[in-house]
Every structure is written in structure tokens, then in C-alpha cells.
C-alpha positions in Angstrom: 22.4 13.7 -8.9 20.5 14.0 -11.8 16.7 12.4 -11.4 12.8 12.9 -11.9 10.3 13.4 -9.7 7.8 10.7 -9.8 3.7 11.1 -9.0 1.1 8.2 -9.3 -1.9 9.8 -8.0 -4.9 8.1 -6.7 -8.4 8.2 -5.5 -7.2 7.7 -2.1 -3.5 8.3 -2.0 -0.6 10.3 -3.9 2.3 7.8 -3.9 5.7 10.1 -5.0 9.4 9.2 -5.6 12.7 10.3 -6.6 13.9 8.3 -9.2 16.7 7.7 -11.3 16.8 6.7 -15.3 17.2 3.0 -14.0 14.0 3.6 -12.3 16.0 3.3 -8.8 14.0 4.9 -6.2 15.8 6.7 -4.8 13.4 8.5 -2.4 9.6 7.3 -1.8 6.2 8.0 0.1 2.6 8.7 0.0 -0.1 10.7 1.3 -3.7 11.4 1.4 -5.0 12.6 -1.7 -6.6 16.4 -1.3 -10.3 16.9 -1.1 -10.6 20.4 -1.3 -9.9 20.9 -4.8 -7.8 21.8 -7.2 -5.2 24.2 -5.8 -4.7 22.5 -2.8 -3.7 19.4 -4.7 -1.7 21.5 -6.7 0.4 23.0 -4.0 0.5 19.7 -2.6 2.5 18.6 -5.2 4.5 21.9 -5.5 5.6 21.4 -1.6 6.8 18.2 -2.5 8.7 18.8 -5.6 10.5 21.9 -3.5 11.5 19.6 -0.6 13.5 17.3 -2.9 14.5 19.8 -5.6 17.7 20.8 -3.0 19.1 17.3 -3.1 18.0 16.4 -6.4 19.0 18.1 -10.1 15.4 17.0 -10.8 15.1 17.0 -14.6 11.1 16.6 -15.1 8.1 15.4 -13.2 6.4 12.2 -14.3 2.9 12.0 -12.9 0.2 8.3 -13.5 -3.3 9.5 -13.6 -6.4 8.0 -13.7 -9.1 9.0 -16.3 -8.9 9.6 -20.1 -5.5 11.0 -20.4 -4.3 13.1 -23.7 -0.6 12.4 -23.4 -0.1 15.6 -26.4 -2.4 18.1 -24.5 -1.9 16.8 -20.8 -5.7 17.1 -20.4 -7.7 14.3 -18.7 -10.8 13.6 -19.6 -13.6 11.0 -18.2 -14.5 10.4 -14.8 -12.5 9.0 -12.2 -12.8 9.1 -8.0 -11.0 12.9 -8.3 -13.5 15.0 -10.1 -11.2 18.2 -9.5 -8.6 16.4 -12.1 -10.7 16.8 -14.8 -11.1 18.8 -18.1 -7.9 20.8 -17.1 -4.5 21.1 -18.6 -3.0 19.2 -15.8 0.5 18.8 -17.0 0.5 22.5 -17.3 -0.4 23.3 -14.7 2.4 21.7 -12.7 4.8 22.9 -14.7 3.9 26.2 -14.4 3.9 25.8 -10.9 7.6 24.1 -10.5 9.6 25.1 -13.8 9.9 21.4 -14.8 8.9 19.9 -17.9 6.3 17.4 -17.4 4.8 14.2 -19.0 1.2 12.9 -17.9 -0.2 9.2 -18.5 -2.9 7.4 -17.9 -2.1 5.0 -14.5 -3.3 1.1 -16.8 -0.9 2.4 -19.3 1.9 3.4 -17.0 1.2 -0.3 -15.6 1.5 -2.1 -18.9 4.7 0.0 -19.8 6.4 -1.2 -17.0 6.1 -4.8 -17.7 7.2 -3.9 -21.3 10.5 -2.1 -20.1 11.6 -4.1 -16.8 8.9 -6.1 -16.1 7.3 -9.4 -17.6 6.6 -8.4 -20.4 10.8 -7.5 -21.4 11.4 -8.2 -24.4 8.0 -8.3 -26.3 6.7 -6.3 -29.0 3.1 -7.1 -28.3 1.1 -7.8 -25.3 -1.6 -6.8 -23.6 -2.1 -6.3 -20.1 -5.7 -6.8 -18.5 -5.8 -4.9 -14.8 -9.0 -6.7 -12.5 -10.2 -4.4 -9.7 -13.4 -2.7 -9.2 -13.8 -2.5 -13.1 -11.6 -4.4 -15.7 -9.4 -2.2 -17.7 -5.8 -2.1 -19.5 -3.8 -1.4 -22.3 -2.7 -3.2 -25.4 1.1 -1.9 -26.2 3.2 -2.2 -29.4 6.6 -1.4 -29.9 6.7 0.1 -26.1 4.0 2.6 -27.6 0.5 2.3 -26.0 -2.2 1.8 -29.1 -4.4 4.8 -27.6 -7.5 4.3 -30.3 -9.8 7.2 -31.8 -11.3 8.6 -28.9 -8.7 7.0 -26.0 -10.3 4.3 -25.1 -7.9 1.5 -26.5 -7.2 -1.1 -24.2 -10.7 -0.5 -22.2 -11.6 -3.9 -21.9 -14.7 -4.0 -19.3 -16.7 -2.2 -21.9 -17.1 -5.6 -23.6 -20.5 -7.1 -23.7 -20.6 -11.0 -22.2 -24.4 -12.1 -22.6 -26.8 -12.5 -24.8 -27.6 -8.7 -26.1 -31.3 -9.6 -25.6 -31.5 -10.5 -22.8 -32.4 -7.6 -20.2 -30.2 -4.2 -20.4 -26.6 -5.7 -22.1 -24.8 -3.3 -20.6 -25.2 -4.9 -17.4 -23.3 -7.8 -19.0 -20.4 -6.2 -19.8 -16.7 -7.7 -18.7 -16.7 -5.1 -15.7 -20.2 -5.8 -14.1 -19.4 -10.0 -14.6 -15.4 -10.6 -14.0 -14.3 -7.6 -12.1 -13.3 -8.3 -8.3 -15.9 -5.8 -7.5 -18.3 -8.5 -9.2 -17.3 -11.2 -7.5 -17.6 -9.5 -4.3 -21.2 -8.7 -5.1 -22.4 -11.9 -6.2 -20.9 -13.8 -3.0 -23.0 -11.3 -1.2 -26.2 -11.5 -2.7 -25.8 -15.5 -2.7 -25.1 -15.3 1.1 -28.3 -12.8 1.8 -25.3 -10.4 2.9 -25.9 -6.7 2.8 -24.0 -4.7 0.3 -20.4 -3.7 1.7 -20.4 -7.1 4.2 -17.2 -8.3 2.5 -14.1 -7.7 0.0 -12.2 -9.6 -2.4 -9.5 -10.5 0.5 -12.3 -12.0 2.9 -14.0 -14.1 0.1 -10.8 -15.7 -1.4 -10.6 -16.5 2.4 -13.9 -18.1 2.9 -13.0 -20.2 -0.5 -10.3 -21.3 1.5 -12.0 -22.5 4.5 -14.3 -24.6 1.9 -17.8 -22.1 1.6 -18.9 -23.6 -1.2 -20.9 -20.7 -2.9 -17.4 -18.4 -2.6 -15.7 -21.8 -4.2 -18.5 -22.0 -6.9 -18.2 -18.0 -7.5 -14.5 -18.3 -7.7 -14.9 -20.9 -10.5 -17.7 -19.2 -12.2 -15.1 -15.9 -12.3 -12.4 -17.9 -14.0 -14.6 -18.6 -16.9 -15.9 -15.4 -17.4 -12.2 -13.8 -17.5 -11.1 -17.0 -19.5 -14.0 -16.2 -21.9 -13.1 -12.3 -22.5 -9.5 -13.6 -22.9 -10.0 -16.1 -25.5 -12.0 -13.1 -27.3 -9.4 -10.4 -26.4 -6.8 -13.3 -27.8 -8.3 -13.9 -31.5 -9.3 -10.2 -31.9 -5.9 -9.2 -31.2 -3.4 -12.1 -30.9 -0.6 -10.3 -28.7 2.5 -12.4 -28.0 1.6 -11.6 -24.1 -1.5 -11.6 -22.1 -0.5 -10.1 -18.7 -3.0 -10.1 -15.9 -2.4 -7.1 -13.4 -4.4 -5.8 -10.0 -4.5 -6.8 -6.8 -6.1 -9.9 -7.4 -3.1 -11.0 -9.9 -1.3 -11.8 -7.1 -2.9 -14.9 -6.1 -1.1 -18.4 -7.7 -4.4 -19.7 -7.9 -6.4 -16.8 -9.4 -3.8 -17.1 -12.7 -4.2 -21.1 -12.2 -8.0 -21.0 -12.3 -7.7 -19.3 -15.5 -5.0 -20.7 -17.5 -7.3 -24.4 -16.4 -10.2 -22.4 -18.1 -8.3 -21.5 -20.9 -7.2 -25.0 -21.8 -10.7 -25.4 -21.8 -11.3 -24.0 -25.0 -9.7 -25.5 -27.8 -11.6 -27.9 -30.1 -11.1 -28.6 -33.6 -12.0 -25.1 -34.3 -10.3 -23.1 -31.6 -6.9 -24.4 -31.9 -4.5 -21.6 -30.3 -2.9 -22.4 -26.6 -3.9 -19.4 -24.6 -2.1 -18.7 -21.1 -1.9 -15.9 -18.7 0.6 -14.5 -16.7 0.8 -12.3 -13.9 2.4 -8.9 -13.5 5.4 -9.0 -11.4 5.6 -5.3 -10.7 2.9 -4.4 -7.8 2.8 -1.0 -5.9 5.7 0.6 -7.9 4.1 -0.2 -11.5 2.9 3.0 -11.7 5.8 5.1 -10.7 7.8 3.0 -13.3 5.7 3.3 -15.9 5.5 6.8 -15.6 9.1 7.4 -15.2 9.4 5.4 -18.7 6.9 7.7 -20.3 8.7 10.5 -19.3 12.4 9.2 -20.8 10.4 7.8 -24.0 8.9 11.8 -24.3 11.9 13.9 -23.1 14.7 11.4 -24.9 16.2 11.1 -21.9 17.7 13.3 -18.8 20.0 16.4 -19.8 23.4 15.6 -19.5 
């Protein structure tokens, strides 16, 4: 049976499946991500590909990556929580490793093109989809192409600056460091007197729910800082789609919260409706994603 192998690596896992052109998995797993370096993540993937390669006619591998990916060049550039990955011809190197063609793309974007071909986003032309973890990224998507920019960083939303640029360093007020999860976590710990690390997004949502008023009065102060960057991201841009993706996308009430800010802000000035929606694909965005990049680059799977 024809099909590709499918990688979405990770900082702390390597999640891999067999998949078909429907994006039918047709085998899936995960393991640890290698420390040691380089070759052993390489061979890592080699073992794998060679395990399924006897039950598969496996036409390509597909692989989501973090960092700065060049999708012409399969180099990754920037930083990301696998150093090793970095300023080397990645796709390359795997394929000289396997025999397979292979496609590389940076993991927000493989996110974002999943919603575009199977996902909530089906059928648009132009969305956006703004990912909320321990940064805020994404991708802005046209045509099922991602808009890449100059130098990559299209769709890097946490870089914008929030507060008033003279007050203190404005970096520190950028969309990452005030609306991230990450952020929230930190500012329900400092407000407690908690020591860094004491909680995670899961555990203050939780205390919200129990009626704690400071992670209740965070909470709220988070849906107007990402209702803010939205109404921005929504007049600088004006997709038809604003998709909100990550873990914390998941909660009814986090997409609530901010759709109630949104509505917010319209006066006689700001007239456009703005609203939110949430992601539907989770864990497997990636893989999909990837797997679309890969038909969209190759055409499609030899016949």
C-alpha cells in the first residue's frame, strides 16, 4: 500500500505515523526525542523508517519541525529546545540516509495547514491561525500557501509589542511575555508569592474554577490582552478566519472569554465583528499538516 512516513518532532517527543493521502493513519507512535546529538537522532529516524518500509511502498517522508524552517533548502534556522537541529540541511540529510524524497516544515505552519485542508478552516482562502503556549506564534495562510515573509518570520505573532514603548524595556511587553500561557502561569505565581515552577496552565484554570479570585482576575486580564493583539492582527490583516490553536484552545471558556472581549471593541470607529474559533485538530495537527506539505511539494504519491 502506497503511503508516507510521517515525523513531527519535538522538544520532548518524536510523534511518527504511516499515513495515507487521506491523511488516514495508518500506523502511529512516539518516543523520546534523542539527546545525544545529531546522528543518534538521525538513525533514530532511519530505524524507524526501515521497520515500516517492509509493509509500506512508502513514497516520501514528511517531517514538522520547530525553528526557522526553509522549506526550498530544508535548513532550519533559529533556536528551538533541540539545538542539534540547527543550521543543517536536515531534509537532506534523511534522505540521504533512507532513499526517500523528503519535505520539511515548520510545526505552526503544518498546524495552520491542517485546518486549511481538513480542518476548520476547509474551505477558506484566508485565515490565520494564532498557536498560545509558552510563546504565541502562528501562521497566516493564503490559497493553502503559508505567507512565509522576507526573512521567515511571517506569522510570528508574539514578537508584537503591547505597551507603551516607553515605558521600561518594550520588549518585555511583547504578545509572548503578556498573553502566552506561560504568562499567565507566571503572573498567578508572582500574585500568590509562589515560587517560580509552583503551577501550570492546567492547575490555574483549576484554581479559577474553584473561585481563587486572583487566577479569575488573571484569566480575565489574559482575554483582553489576546482580544487586543487580535483586533490588531484583524485590521492589519483582515483574514476571513482567525483560528486559535494550543493546548489552551481547547477550553470552551478560553475562546468564550475572548470572543466577550472582542465584542468589546467596536465603537463608532471600530466597526468590524471579530470572533475566534478554535482548532479542531489537536495532537495529529502536525502530522497532517506535514503530510499535506509533502502532497502540495511532490504533486502527489507515484502511481
Amino acid at each position: 500500500m502506497k503511503a508516507c512516513m510521517v515525523f513531527d518532532i519535538g522538544g520532548t517527543f518524536i510523534k511518527y505515523a504511516v499515513m495515507d493521502k487521506n491523511a488516514q493513519l495508518l500506523v502511529s507512535g512516539k518516543l523520546a526525542t534523542p539527546k545525544e546529538g545529531l546522528e543518534s537522532f538521525l538513525l533514530t529516524l532511519q530505524r524507524i523508517v526501515e521497520q515500516y518500509s517492509a509493509d509500506f511502498d512508502l513514497q516520501g517522508i514528511a517531517l514538522s519541525s520547530p525553528g526557522s524552517v526553509n522549506v526550498k533548502t530544508g535548513f532550519i534556522g533559529g533556536a528551538s529546545a533541540i539545538p542539534y537541529i540547527h543550521g543543517v540541511n536536515m531534509a537532506g540529510l534523511i534522505r540521504d540516509r533512507t532513499g526517500l524524497q523528503t519535505t520539511i516544515e515548520n510545526d505552526a505552519n503544518c498546524a495552520a495547514l491542517a485546518e486549511g485542508w481538513l480542518g476548520a478552516a476547509k474551505g477558506s482562502d484566508y485565515y490565520i491561525c494564532i498557536v498560545i503556549g509558552t510563546g504565541i506564534g502562528g501562521s497566516i495562510v493564503l490559497n493553502q500557501s503559508i505567507l512565509r515573509g522576507a526573512s521567515l518570520h511571517g506569522g510570528e505573532f508574539g514578537y508584537m509589542i503591547m505597551g507603551a514603548p516607553f515605558q521600561g524595556d518594550p520588549l518585555q511587553a511583547t504578545w509572548s511575555h503578556v498573553a502566552s500561557t506561560n504568562a499567565l502561569v507566571v503572573e498567578v505565581e508572582e500574585r500568590k508569592s509562589l515560587g517560580e515552577g509552583m503551577l501550570n496552565g492546567e492547575e490555574v484554570f483549576r484554581l479559577a474554577e474553584e473561585g481563587d479570585p486572583i487566577a479569575q482576575e488573571c484569566l480575565a486580564e489574559l482575554y483582553k490582552r489576546l482580544a487586543i493583539g487580535i483586533y490588531n492582527l484583524k485590521y492589519a490583516l483582515d483574514p476571513q478566519k482567525i483560528l486559535i490553536g494550543g493546548g489552551i484552545s481547547k477550553r470552551q471558556e478560553v475562546i468564550a472569554g475572548i470572543n466577550r472581549e472582542l465584542k468589546g471593541l467596536i465603537n463608532e470607529i471600530s466597526t468590524l465583528s471579530i470572533e475566534v474559533e478554535a482548532c479542531q485538530f489537536g495532537n495529529d495537527a502536525n502530522l497532517i499538516g506535514a503530510l499535506f506539505h509533502f502532497l502540495n511539494d511532490k504533486g502527489r504519491f507515484e502511481e
